[in-house]
Legacy VTK file of the C-alpha trace (Angstrom):
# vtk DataFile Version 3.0
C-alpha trace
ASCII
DATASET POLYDATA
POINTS 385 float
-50.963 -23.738 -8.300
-50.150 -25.538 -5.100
-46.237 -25.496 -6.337
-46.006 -21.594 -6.889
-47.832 -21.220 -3.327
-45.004 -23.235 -2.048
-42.357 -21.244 -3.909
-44.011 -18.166 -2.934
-43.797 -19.176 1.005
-40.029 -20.347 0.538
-38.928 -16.624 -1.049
-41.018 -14.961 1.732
-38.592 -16.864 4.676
-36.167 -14.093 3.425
-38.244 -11.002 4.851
-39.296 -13.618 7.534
-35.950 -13.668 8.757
-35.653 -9.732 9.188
-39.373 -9.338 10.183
-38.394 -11.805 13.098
-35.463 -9.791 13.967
-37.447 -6.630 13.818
-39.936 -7.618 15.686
-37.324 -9.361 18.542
-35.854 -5.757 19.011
-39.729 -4.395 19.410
-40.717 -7.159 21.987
-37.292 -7.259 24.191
-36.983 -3.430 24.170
-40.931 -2.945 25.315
-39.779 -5.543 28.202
-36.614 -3.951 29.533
-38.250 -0.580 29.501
-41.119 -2.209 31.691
-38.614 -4.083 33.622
-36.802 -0.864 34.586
-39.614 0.733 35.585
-40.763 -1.945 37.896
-37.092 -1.871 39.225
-37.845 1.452 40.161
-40.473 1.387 41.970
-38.869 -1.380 43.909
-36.116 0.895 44.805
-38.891 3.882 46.142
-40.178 1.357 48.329
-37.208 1.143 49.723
-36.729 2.612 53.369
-35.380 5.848 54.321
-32.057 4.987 55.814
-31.297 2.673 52.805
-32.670 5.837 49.929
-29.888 8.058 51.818
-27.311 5.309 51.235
-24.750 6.132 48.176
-25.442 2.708 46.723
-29.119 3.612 46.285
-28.022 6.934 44.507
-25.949 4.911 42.244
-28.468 2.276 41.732
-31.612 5.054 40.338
-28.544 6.690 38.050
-27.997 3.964 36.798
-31.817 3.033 35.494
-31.826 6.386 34.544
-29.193 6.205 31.985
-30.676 2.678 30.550
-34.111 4.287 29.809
-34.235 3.682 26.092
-36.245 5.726 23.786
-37.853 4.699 20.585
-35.158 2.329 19.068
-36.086 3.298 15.163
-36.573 6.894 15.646
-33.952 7.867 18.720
-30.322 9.937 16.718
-28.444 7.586 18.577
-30.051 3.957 17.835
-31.567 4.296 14.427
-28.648 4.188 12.253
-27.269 1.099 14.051
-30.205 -0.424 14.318
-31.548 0.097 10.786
-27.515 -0.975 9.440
-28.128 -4.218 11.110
-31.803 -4.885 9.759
-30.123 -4.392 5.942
-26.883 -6.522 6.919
-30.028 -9.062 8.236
-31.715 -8.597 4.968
-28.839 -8.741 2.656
-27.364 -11.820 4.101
-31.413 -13.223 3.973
-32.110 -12.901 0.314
-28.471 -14.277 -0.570
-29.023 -17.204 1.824
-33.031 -18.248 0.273
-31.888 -17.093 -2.879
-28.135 -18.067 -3.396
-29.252 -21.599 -4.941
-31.437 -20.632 -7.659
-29.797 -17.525 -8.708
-26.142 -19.680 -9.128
-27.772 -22.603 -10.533
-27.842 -21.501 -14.232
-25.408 -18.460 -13.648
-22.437 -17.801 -16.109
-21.041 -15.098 -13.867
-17.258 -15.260 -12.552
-16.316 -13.991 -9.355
-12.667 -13.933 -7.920
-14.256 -13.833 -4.425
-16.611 -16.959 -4.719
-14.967 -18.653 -7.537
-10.880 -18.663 -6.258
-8.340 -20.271 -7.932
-10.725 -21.911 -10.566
-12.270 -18.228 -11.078
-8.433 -17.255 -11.791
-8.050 -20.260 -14.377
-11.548 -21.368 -15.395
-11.745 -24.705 -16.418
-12.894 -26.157 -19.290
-16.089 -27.018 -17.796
-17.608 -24.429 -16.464
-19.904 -26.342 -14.424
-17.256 -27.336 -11.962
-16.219 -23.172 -11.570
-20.907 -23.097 -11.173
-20.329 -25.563 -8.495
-17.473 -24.408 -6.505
-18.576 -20.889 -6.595
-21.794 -21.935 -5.508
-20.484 -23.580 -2.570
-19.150 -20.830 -1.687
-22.076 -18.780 -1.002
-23.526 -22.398 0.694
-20.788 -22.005 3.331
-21.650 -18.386 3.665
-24.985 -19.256 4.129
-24.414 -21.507 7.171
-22.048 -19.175 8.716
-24.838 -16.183 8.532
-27.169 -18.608 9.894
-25.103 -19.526 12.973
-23.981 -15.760 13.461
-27.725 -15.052 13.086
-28.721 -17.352 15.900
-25.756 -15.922 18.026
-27.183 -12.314 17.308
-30.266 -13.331 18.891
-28.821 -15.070 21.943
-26.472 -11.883 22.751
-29.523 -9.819 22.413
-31.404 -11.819 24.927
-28.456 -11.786 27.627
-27.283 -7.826 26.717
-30.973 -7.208 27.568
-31.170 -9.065 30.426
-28.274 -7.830 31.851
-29.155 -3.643 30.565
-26.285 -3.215 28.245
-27.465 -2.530 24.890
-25.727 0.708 23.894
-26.015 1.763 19.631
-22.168 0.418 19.042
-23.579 -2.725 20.455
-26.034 -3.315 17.080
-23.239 -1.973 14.766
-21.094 -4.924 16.598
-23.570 -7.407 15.761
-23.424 -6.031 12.009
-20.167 -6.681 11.716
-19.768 -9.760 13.217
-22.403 -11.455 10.426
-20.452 -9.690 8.316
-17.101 -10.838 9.461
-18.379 -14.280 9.590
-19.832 -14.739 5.939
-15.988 -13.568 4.639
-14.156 -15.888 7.186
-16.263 -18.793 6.184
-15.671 -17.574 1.985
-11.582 -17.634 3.106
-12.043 -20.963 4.550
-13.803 -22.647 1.752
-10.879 -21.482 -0.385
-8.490 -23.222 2.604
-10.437 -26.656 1.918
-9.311 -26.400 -1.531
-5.627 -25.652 -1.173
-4.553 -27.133 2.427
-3.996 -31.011 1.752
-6.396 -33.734 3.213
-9.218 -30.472 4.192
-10.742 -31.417 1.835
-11.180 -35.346 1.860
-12.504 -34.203 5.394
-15.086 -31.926 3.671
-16.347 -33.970 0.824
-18.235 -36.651 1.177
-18.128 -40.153 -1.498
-20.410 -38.630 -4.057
-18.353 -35.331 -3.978
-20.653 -33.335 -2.202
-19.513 -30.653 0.091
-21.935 -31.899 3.438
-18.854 -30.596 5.752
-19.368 -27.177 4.642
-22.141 -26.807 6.633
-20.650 -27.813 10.039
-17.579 -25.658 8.938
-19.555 -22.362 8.098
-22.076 -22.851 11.269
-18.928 -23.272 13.557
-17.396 -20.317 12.068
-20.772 -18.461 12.280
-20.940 -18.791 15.739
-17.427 -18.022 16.848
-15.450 -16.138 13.716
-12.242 -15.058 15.933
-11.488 -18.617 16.442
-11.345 -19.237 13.309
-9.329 -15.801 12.176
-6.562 -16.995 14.347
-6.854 -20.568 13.074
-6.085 -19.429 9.803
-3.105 -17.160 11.181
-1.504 -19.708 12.724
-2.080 -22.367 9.775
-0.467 -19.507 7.453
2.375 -18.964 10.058
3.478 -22.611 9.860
3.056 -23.112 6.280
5.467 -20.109 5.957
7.566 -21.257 8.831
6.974 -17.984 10.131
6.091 -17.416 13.843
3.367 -14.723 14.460
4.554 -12.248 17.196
2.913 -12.711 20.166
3.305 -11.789 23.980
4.301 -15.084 25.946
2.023 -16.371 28.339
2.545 -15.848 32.481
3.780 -19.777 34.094
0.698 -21.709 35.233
1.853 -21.356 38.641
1.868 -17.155 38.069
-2.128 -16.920 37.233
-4.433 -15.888 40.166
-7.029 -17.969 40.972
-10.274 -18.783 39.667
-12.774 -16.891 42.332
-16.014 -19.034 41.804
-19.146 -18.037 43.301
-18.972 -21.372 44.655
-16.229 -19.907 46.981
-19.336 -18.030 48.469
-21.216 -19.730 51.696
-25.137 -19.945 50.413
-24.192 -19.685 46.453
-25.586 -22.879 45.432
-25.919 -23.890 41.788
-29.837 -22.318 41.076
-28.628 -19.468 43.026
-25.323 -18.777 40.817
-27.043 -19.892 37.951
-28.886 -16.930 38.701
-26.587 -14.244 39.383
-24.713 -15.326 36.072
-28.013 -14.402 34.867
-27.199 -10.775 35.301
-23.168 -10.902 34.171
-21.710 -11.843 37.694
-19.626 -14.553 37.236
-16.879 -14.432 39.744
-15.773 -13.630 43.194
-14.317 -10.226 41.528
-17.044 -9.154 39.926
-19.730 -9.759 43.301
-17.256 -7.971 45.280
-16.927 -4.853 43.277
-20.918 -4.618 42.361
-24.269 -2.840 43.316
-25.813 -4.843 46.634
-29.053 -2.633 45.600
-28.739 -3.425 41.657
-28.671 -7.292 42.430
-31.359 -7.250 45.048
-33.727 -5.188 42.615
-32.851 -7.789 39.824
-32.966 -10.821 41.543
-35.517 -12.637 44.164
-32.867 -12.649 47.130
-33.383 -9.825 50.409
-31.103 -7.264 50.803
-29.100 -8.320 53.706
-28.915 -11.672 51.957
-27.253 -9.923 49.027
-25.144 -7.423 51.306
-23.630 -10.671 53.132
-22.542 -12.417 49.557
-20.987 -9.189 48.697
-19.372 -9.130 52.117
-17.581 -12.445 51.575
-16.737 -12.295 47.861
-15.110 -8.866 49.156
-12.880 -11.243 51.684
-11.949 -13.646 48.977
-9.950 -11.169 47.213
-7.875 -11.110 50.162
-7.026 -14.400 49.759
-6.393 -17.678 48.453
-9.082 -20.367 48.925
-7.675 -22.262 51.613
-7.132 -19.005 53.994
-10.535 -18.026 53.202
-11.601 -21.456 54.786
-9.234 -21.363 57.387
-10.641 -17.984 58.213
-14.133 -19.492 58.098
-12.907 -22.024 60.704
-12.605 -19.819 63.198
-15.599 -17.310 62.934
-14.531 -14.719 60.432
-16.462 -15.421 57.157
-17.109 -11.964 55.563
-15.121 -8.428 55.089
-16.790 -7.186 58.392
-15.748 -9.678 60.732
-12.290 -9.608 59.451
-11.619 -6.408 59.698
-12.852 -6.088 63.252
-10.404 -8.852 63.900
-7.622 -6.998 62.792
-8.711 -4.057 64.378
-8.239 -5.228 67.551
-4.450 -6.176 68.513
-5.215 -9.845 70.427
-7.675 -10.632 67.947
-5.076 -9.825 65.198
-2.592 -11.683 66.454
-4.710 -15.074 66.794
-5.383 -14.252 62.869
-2.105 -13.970 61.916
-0.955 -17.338 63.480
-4.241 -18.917 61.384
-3.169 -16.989 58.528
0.745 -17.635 58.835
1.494 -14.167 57.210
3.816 -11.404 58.516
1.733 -9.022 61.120
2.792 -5.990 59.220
0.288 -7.407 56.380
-2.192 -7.664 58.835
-1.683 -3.714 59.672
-1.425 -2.963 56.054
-5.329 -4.463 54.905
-6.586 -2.405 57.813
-5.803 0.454 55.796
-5.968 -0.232 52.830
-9.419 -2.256 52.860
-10.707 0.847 55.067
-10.217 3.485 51.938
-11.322 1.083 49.507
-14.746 2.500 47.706
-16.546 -0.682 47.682
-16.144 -1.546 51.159
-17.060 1.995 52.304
-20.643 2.165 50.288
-21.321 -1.649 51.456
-20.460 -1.125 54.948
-22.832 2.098 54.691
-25.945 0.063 52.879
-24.864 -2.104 55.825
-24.898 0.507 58.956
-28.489 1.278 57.202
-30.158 -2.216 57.557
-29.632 -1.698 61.076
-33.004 -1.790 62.994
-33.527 1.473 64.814
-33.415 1.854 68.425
-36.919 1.647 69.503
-38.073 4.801 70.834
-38.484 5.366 74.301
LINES 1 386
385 0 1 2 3 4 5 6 7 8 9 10 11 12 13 14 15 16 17 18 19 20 21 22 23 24 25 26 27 28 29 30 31 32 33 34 35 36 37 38 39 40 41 42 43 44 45 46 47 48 49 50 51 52 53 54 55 56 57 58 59 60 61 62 63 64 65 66 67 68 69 70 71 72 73 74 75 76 77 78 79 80 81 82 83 84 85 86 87 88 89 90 91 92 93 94 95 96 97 98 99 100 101 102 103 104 105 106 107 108 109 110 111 112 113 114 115 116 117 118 119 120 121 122 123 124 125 126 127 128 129 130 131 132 133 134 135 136 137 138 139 140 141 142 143 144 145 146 147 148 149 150 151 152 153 154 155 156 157 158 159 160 161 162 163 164 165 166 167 168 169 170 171 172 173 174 175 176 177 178 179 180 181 182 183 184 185 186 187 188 189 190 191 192 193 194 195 196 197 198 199 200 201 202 203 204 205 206 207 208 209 210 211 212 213 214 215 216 217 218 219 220 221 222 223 224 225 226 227 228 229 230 231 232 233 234 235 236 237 238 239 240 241 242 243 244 245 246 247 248 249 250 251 252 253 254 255 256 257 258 259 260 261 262 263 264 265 266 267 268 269 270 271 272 273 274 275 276 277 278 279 280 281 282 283 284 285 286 287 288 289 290 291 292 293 294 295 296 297 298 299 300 301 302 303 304 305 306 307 308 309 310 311 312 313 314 315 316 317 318 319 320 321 322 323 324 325 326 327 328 329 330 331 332 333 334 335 336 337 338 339 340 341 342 343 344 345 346 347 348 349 350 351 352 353 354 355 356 357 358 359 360 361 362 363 364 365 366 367 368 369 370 371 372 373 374 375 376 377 378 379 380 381 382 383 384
């Protein structure tokens, strides 16, 4: 009695797995749709100068277009979202169920079984066996793509960008990664010393399971892996553009380049998908005050002087900071002004013209023009008299 209970508990882990899922989509799509809407009513308690601001506009447009109806009934999510449940399911029952149904199976598969499905041997245990750990390294590799699925929900949710393609990506990325991880197993087999790597002393395949979680988790990797071990087998080269000289790549932009980014504040704002100099620069001053514990005009100076370090290399930037100008604002009021620009340009060491040019240039540019005008509207008014 006790021993069918227990085998009764181990077959239900299969609809466990998509019942988890299932109800991980529920839970995280109740919370973003609360989350939005106390984001806006942090924006309408905004004042008046900053609601008249284009960056506001933008910022309630875009809430508006992440309001998410009823993922299993909506035209647009329910196919993708029901595709992945069966992929979830599918992959579930082969995984809890894989074992028992290929322990005493006589069937022959050209997929699972390989070479030894293409000339069986003469005991057809070993074919059993190999086929069998075929669907084991499957099995890992859904299993790591599974726990990937749920980390890239948690961080597209957090960051509001879960669109339907997203879940049909997800589908066929477990997907992608059960038949990479079937291709490899066959690549233990016929690429010398693989598989004295794979098997251990009593012949048993323990390194499939590192090999199919690995490939679970990151199946590109492993695609091109295989391309490239084919190319050189073949003494083939796979055409490919060539790569810029080291000296020829810009420069990493950390947030660390940022005065008042320290690490539990950009641990934070990677949080929410900004990552880089670039990205802070070119984003929402509303958006990341709504989302984030920081003020406004703390948030409108760090996009200020991410904005400057796209100007420049690292070391301007700090020689810039060395004298007083340390965001977009006081720069271009330096250059603005013709003694003031030449003082910059012998910091600087750059041609004047350049100097002329960014005051241009940085004066049509979109993202300066809406920050400047969040920034004109955190102004205190003139008291009245």
């Amino acid at each position: 009695m006790f021993h069918a209970l227990v085998a009764q508990v181990v077959h239900l882990q299969a609809i466990g797995s998509v019942i988890l899922l299932v109800g991980f989509l529920i839970a995280t799509t109740l919370l973003q749709q609360r989350a939005l809407h106390q984001s806006v009513d942090v924006l309408n308690s905004a004042s008046d100068p900053i609601k008249s601001t284009r960056l506001f506009a933008s910022a309630m447009d875009y809430l508006s277009r992440r309001q998410i109806p009823n993922l299993f009934v909506s035209p647009a999510h329910s196919v993708p979202i029901w595709f992945l449940i069966i992929v979830v399911l599918f992959c579930s029952i082969v995984s809890y169920f894989g074992a028992e149904f290929f322990r005493d199976s006589d069937t022959v598969s050209y997929v699972l079984g390989g070479p030894l499905a293409a000339a069986p041997p003469n005991d057809i245990k070993k074919l059993e066996q190999y086929q069998s750990s075929t669907v084991y390294v499957g099995t890992m590799a859904f299993l790591g793509a599974y726990i990937w699925t749920i980390a890239q929900l948690v961080m597209r949710m957090n960051t509001n960008d879960v669109s339907p393609i997203t879940y049909y990506f997800l589908s066929v990325r477990i997907l992608t990664a059960c038949v990479v991880a079937g291709v490899a197993r066959h690549m233990v087999e016929a690429i010398p010393g693989l598989r004295e790597m794979i098997y251990n002393n009593a012949d048993a395949p323990v390194g499939l399971s590192v090999l199919g979680f690995l490939i679970g988790w990151n199946p590109t990797l492993w695609i091109n892996q295989i391309a490239i071990w084919g190319s050189e087998r073949l003494k083939r080269t796979i055409p490919s553009q060539r790569w810029p000289p080291q000296n020829s790549l810009p420069e990493n932009m950390t947030l660390s380049m940022i005065q008042g980014l320290v690490d539990d504040k950009i641990a934070r704002l990677l949080e929410i998908d900004i990552d880089n100099c670039q990205k802070l620069a070119q984003e929402n001053a509303v958006l990341i005050w709504m989302r984030t514990p920081y003020s406004l005009e703390l948030v409108a100076d760090w996009v200020g002087q991410a904005q400057l370090c796209l100007l420049f290399e690292a070391d301007e930037v700090e020689a810039l900071r060395r004298v007083g100008i340390r965001d977009i604002f006081c720069y271009m009021a330096g250059v603005a002004n013709e003694p003031t620009k030449a003082a910059i340009q012998s910091v600087l060491k750059i041609p004047i013209e350049i100097l002329t040019n960014h005051l241009t240039a940085i004066a049509t540019d979109p993202a300066f023009r809406r920050l400047a005008e969040l920034r004109a509207a955190l102004l205190p008014s003139s008291p009245a008299r």
